[in-house]
C-alpha positions as CSV (number, residue, x, y, z in Angstrom):
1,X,0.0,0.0,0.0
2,X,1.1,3.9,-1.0
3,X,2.0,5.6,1.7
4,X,1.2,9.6,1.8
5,X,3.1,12.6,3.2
6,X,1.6,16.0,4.6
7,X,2.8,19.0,2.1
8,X,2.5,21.3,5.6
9,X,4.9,19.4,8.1
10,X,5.9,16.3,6.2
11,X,3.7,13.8,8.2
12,X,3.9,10.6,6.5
13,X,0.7,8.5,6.7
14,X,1.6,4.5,6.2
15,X,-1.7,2.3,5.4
16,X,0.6,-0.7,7.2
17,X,0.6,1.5,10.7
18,X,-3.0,3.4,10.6
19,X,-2.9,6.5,13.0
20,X,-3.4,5.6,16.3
21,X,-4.5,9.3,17.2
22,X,-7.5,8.7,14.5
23,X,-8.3,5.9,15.7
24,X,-7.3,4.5,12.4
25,X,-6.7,0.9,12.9
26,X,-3.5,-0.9,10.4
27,X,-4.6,-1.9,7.1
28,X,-6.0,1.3,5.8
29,X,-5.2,2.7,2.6
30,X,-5.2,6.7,2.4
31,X,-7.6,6.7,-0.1
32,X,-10.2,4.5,2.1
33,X,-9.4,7.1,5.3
34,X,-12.8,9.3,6.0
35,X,-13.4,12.5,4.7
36,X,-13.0,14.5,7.8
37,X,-9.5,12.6,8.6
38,X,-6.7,15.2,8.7
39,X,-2.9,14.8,9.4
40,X,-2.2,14.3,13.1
41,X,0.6,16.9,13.8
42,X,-0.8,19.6,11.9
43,X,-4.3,19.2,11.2
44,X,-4.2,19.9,7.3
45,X,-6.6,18.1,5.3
46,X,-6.4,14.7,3.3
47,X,-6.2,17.3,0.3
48,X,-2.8,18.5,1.4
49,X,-1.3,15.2,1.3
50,X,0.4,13.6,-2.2
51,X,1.8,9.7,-3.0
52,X,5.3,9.6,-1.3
């Protein structure tokens, strides 16, 4: 699975870890990740984020 990194602080979300914080469980691609998900250290939106 692709992982994705945060354009604002350089966050990188990994499908294999989840995010904890979001109560995103392991196994989760970025694509799949709700709407109103955004990046755990900075708060920016899933639109901030590109394919590593």
């Amino acid at each position: 699975m692709e992982k994705y990194v945060c354009g604002v602080c350089g966050y990188v979300y990994d499908p294999a870890k989840g995010d904890s914080e979001g109560n995103i469980p392991p196994g989760v691609p970025f694509k799949k990740l709700p709407d109103e998900w955004v990046c755990p250290v900075c708060g920016a939106g899933k639109d901030e984020f590109s394919p590593e």
